[in-house]
C-alpha positions as CSV (number, residue, x, y, z in Angstrom):
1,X,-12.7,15.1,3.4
2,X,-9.4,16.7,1.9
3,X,-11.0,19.0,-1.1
4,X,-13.0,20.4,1.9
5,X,-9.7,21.3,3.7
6,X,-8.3,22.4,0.1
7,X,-11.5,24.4,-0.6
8,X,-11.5,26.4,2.9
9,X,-7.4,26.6,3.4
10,X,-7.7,28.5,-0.6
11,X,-10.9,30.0,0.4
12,X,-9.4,31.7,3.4
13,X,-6.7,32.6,1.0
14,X,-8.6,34.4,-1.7
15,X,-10.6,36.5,1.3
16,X,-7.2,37.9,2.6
17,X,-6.0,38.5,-1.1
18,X,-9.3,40.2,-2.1
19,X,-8.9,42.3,1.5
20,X,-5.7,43.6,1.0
21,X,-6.1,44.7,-2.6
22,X,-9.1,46.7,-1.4
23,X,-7.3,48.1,1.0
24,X,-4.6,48.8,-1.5
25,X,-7.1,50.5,-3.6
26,X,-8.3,52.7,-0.9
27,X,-5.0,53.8,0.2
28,X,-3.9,54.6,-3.3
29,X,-6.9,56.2,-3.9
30,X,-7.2,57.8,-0.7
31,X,-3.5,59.2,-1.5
32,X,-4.6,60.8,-4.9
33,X,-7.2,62.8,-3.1
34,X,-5.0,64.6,-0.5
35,X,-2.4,65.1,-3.3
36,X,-4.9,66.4,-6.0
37,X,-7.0,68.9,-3.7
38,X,-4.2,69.5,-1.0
39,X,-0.8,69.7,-2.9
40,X,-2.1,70.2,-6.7
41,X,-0.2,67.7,-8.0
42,X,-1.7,64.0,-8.2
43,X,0.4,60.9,-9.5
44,X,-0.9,59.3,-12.3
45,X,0.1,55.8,-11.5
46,X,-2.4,55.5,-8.2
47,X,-5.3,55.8,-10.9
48,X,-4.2,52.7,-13.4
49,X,-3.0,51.0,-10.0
50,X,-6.5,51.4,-8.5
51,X,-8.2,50.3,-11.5
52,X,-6.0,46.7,-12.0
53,X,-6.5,46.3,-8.0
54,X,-9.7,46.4,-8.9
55,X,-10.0,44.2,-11.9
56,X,-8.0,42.1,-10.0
57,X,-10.1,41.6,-6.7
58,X,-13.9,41.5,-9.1
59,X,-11.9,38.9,-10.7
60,X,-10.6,36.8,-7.6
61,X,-14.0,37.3,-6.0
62,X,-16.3,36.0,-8.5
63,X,-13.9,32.9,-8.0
64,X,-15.1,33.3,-4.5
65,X,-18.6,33.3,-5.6
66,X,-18.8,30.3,-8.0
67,X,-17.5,28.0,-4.6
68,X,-20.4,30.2,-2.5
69,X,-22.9,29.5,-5.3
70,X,-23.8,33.0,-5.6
71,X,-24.2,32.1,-9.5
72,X,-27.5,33.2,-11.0
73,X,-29.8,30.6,-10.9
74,X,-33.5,29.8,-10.6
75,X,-34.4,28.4,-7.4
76,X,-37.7,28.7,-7.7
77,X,-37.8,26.3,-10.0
78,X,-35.1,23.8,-9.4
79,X,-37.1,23.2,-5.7
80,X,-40.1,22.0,-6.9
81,X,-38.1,19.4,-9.5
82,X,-37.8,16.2,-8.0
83,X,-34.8,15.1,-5.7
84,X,-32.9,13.1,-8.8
85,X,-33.8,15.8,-11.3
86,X,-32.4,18.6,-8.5
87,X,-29.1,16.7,-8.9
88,X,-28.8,16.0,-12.1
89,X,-29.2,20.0,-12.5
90,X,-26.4,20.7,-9.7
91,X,-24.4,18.1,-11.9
92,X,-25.3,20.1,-15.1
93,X,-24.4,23.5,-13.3
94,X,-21.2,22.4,-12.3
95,X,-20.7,21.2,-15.8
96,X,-21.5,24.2,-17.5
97,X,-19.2,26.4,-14.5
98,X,-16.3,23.8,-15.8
99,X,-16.6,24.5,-19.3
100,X,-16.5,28.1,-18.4
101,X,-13.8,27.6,-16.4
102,X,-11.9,26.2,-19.0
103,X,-12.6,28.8,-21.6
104,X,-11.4,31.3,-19.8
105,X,-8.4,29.7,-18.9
106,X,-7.5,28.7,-22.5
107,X,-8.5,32.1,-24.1
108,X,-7.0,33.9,-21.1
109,X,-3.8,33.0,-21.6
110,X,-3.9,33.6,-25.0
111,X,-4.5,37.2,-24.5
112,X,-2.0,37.4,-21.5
113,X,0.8,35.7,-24.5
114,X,-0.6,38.9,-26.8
115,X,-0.5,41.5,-24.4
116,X,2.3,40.8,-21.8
117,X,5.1,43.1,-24.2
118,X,2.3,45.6,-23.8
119,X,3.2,47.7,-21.4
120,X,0.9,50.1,-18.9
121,X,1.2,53.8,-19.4
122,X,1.7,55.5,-15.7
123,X,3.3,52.2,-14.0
124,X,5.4,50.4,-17.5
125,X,4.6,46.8,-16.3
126,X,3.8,44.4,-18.7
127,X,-0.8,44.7,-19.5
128,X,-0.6,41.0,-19.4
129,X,-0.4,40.8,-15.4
130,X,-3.7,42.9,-15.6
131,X,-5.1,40.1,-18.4
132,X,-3.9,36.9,-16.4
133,X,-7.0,37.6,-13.5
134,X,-9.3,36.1,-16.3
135,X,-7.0,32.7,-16.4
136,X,-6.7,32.6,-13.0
137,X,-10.5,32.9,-12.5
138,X,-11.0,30.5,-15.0
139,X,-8.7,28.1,-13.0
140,X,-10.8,28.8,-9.4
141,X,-13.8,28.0,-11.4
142,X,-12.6,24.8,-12.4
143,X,-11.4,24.3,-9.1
144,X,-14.4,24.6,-7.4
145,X,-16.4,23.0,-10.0
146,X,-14.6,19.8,-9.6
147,X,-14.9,20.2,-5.7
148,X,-18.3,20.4,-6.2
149,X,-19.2,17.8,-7.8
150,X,-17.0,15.6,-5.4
151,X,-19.0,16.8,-2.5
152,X,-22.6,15.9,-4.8
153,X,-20.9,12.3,-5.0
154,X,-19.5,12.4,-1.4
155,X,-23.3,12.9,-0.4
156,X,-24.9,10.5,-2.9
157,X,-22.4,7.7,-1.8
158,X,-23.1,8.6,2.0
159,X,-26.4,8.6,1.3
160,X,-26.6,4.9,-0.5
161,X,-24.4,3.6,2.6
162,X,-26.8,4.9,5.2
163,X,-29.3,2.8,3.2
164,X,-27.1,-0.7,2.8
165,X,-26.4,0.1,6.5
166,X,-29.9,0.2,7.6
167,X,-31.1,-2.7,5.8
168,X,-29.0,-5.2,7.2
């Protein structure tokens, strides 16, 4: 299956992103300590770069999480619905994920247009590079939705050839 090769190869991806820029953060943060309390005089860009780092990597890994299904959801009661009903749901899920995904994606941009000649205090980049972690989210989302529903098709189909197979 190639979106399962897609889905792991940008999987393995975001995890070494989302890794580094915590390590970034520590470092940076790490860096503002020993020069605050040991030389009395701390940089002011290590704080704001710290804090995007961070918006950045919440924002890449709750990508990461709509593909783990670490959404909130009640499985207490989708498990007792029926087997068509419990895939109808996933269907609806990864519905509702899409449209999310798409909304933040459309919005996002729009605020990353309005805010790019903004730019940040202690490092002067352009705020929109902060604001573009929401589109980009929004684009994993719709990613993985899409994915998902392929594999929830991939199985149905696999399932309803097992059966032709077995009845000839």
């Amino acid at each position: 299956m190639p979106e399962k090769k897609i889905s792991s190869r940008l999987y393995g991806a975001m995890r070494v992103f989302v890794a580094a820029m915590l390590m970034l953060m520590t470092l940076f943060i790490f860096y503002q300590i020993i020069m605050r309390y040991v030389f009395n005089s701390a940089p002011s860009w290590t704080e704001e770069a710290a804090r995007y780092l961070f918006i950045w990597s919440s924002f890449i890994a709750a990508g990461m999480g709509v593909r783990e299904h670490v959404h909130i959801g009640i499985d207490a009661v989708v498990n007792t619905l029926p087997l068509p009903l419990r895939r109808l749901t996933q269907y609806i899920v990864a519905l509702i994920i899409f449209a999310l995904g798409v909304f933040l994606t459309w919005y996002g941009w729009k605020v990353v247009g309005i805010t790019y000649t903004q730019m940040s205090p202690a490092m002067g980049f352009p705020i929109g590079i902060v604001y573009s972690a929401a589109p980009c989210m929004g684009m994993l989302m719709i990613l993985f939705s899409i994915l998902d529903v392929m594999r929830l098709r991939g199985r149905r189909e696999l399932k309803a050839a097992e059966g032709n197979y077995g009845a000839s």
